[in-house]
C-alpha positions in Angstrom: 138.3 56.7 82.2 138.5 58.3 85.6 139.0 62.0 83.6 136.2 61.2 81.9 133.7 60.4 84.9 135.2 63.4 86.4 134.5 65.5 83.9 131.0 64.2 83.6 130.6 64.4 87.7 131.8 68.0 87.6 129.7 68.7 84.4 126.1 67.5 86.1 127.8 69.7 89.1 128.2 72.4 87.3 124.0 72.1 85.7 122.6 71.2 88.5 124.1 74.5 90.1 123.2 76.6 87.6 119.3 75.5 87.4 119.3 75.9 91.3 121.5 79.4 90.7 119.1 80.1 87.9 116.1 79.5 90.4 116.9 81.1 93.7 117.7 84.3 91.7 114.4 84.7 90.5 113.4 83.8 93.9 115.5 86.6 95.4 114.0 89.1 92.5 110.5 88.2 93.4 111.2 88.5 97.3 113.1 92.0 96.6 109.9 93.3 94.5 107.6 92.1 97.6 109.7 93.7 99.8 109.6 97.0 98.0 106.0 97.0 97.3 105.7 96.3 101.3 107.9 98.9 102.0 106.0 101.5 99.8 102.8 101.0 100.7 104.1 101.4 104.8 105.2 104.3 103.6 102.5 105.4 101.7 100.1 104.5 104.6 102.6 106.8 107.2 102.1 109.8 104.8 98.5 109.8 104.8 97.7 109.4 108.6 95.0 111.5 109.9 95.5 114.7 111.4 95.7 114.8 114.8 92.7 117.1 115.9 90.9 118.4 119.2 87.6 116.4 119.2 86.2 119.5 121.8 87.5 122.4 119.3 83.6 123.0 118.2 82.4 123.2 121.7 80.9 126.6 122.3 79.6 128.0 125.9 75.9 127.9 126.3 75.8 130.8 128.6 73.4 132.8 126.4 70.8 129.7 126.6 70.4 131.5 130.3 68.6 135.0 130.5 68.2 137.5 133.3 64.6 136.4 135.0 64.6 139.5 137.3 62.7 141.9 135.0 59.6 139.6 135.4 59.6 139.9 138.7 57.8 142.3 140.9 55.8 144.1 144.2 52.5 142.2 144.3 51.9 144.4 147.7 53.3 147.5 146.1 49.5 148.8 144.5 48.1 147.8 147.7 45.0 150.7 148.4 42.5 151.6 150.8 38.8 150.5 150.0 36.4 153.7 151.2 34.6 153.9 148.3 32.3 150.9 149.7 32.5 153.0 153.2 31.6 156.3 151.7 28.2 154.7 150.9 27.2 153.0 153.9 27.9 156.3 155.7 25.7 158.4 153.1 23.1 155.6 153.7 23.4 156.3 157.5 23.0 159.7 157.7 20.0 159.7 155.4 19.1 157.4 158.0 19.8 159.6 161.1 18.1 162.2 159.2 14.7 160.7 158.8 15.0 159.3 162.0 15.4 163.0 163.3 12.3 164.2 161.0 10.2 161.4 162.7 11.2 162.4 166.3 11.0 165.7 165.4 7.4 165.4 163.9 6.2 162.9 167.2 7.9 166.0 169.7 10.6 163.7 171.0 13.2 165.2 173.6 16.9 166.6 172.5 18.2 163.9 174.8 16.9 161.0 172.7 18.1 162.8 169.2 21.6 162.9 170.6 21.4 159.1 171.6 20.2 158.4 168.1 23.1 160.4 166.4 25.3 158.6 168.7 24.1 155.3 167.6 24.3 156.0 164.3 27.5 157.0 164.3 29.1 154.1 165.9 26.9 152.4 163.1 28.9 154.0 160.3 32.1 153.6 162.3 31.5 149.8 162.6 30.3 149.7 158.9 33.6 151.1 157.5 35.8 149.1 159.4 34.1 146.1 158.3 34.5 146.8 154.6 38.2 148.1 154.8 38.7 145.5 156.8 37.4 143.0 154.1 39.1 144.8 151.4 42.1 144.8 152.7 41.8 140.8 153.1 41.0 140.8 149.3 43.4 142.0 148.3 46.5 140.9 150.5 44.9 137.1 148.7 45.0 138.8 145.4 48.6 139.6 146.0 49.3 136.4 147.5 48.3 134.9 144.4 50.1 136.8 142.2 53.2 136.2 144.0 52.5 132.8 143.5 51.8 132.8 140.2 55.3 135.0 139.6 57.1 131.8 141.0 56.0 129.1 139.3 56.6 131.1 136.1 60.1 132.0 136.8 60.2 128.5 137.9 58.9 127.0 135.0 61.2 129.2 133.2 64.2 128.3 135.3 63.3 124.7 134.3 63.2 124.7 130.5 66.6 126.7 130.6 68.4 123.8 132.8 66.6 121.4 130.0 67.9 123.4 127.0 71.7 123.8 129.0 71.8 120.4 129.6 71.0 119.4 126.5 73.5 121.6 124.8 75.8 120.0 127.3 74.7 116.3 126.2 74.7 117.1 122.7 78.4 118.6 122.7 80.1 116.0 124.9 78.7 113.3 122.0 79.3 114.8 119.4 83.2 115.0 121.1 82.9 111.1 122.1 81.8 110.5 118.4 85.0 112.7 117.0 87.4 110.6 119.7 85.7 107.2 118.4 86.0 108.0 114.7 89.7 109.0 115.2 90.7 106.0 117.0 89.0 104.0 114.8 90.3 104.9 112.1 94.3 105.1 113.6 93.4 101.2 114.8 92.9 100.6 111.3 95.9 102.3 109.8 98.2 100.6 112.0 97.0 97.5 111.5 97.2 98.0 107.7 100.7 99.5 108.8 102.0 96.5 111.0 100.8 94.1 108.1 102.9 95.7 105.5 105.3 95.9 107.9 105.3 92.2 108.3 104.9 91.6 104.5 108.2 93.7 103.9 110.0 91.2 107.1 108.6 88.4 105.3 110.4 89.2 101.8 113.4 90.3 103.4 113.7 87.1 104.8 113.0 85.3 101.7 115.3 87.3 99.7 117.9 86.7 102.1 117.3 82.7 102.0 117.0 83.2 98.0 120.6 84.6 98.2 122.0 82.3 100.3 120.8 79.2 98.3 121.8 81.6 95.0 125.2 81.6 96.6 125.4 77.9 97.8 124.4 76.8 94.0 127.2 79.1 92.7 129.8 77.7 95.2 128.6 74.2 93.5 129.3 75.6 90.1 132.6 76.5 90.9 133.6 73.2 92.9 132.0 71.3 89.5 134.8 73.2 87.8 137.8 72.7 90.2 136.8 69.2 90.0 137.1 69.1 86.0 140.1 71.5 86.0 142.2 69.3 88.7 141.5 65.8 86.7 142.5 67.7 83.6 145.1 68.8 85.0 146.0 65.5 86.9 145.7 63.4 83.6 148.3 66.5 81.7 145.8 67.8 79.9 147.1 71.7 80.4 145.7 75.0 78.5 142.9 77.0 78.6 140.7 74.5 77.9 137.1 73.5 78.8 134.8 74.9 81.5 133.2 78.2 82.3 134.1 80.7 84.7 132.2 83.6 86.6 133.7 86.8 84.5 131.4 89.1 84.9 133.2 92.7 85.6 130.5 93.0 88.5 131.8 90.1 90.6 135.5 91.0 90.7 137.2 93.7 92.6 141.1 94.9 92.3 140.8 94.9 88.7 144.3 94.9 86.7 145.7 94.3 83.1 148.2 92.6 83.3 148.6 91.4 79.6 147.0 90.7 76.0 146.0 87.5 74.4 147.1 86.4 70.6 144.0 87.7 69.7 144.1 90.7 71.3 142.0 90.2 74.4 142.7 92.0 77.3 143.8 89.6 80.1 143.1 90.6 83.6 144.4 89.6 87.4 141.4 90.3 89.9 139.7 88.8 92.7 135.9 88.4 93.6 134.0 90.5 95.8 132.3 87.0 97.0 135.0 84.6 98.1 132.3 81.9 97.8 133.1 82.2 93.9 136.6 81.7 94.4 139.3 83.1 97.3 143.1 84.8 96.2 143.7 86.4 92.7 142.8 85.2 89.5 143.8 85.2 85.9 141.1 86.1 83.4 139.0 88.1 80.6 135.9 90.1 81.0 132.6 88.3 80.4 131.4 92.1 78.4 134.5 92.1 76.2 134.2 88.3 74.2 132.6 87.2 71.6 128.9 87.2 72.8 129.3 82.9 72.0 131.7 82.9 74.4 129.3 84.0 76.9 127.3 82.4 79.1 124.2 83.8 80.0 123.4 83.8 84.1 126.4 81.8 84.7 126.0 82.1 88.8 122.5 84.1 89.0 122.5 87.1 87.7 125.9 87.1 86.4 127.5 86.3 83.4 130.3 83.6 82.7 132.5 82.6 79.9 133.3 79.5 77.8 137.2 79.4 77.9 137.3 76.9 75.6 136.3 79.5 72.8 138.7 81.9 74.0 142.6 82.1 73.6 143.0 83.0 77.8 143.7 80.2 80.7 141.2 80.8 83.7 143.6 80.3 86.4 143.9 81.2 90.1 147.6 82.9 89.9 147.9 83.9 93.5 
């Protein structure tokens, strides 16, 4: 009775371990596919970063918004003349004066004495005359000057101050159009490391899960393979020997140190490994090869994503031997 309960013990053991085996390696697949797709897509996003560029590689100089003013300039006092034309005529007028004058004094017998003090007076009446108009001219156009010079200035001045408008303009409009260039950049860098740190933290994520999924994966196998020490030893204990019931992990990938060391009856090859995982069993073991049975002899996903085999269909003893 006490075989039999142990048998039955190990037995829900050995289920209950492979379900959670069964389990935790899809778990661990679905983890290592996240943990890919993370990894791809940071990579993917690393490939395609912007180019770093100069955001003041289009600025140009705006020297030739500013021109050479000096041509416009010029003399105002340069042309200045001499007005006599104005003087000419008053002293035509006053000897045509002086002459009738002399014709009436002349006609009346006036005395040489008073013709000469006449022709004096007459003379100083020119001399005054022409002084007043040069002098009068001359003011005319020093203010006509003056207000051309005036006029020269504002010009160039107005000049002067629509090329500092256009220059600082230019200026205004290049240093945005760099600020806009630097924005856009940094914008967009924000972004891609943010998408990059997200994946990154995806990728963490499934690494961590796939690890976990493993672990449990290995802790379920373990239980699969303490279910089957505990059926083999109460066999054993009650003298039941042979290769009889159970399973065991023979899949060729868990084993390491492979060697034949003999043949079966019916000629299967019979092996002395170990495992790579000592969680499936520690020392060297006696065995067959889960890919060279009978496929009923196999059992499908044994401990995750390996196979086992039903010994009790095969002709070999599952035995530790060292």
């Amino acid at each position: 009775m006490a075989v039999v309960t142990a048998v039955v013990g190990g037995a829900a053991v050995i289920a209950g371990g492979a379900i959670k085996s069964g389990k935790e390696h899809k778990a661990m697949r679905r983890a290592r596919g996240e943990k890919g797709r993370a990894a791809a897509k940071v990579q993917s996003l690393q490939n395609s970063r912007q180019t770093i560029t100069n955001p003041y590689g289009g600025v140009r100089s705006l020297a030739d918004l500013a021109s050479d003013l000096s041509g416009q300039m010029s003399n105002p006092y340069a042309s200045l003349g001499v007005a006599t034309q104005a003087a000419e005529i008053q002293m035509e007028q006053s000897d045509i004066a002086l002459a009738n004058s002399l014709d009436a004094m002349m006609s009346t017998g006036a005395g040489a004495g008073g013709a000469t003090a006449l022709a004096q007076a007459a003379l100083r009446s020119k001399k005054g005359v022409a002084a007043g108009i040069e002098a009068q001219e001359a003011a005319n156009e020093k203010l006509r000057a003056q207000g051309e010079q005036n006029l020269q200035q504002r010009q160039i001045q107005e000049q002067q101050r629509l090329q500092s408008i256009a220059i600082s303009e230019g200026q205004r409009e290049q240093q945005a159009q760099a600020a806009g260039n630097i924005f856009q950049f940094n914008a967009q860098e924000d972004r891609t490391n943010a998408d990059i740190s997200y994946n990154i933290s995806k990728e963490t994520g499934a690494a961590q899960r796939q690890a976990q999924a493993r672990a449990n994966r290995d802790g379920a196998v373990s239980g699969i393979f303490s279910g089957l020490g505990s059926i083999a030893g109460s066999v054993i204990g009650a003298g039941i020997g042979g290769g009889g019931g159970g399973g065991g992990g023979s899949d060729r990938r868990m084993k390491k140190n492979i060697k034949l060391i003999g043949k079966s009856k019916s000629g299967l090859n019979i092996y002395a490994f170990e495992y790579i995982n000592e969680i499936f069993g520690k020392g060297v073991w006696q065995g067959v090869m889960s890919d060279e049975v009978s496929s009923d002899a196999v059992i499908k996903n044994f401990a995750g994503e390996f196979d086992g085999v039903d010994y009790s269909k095969v002709d070999v003893e599952f035995k530790k031997i060292n």
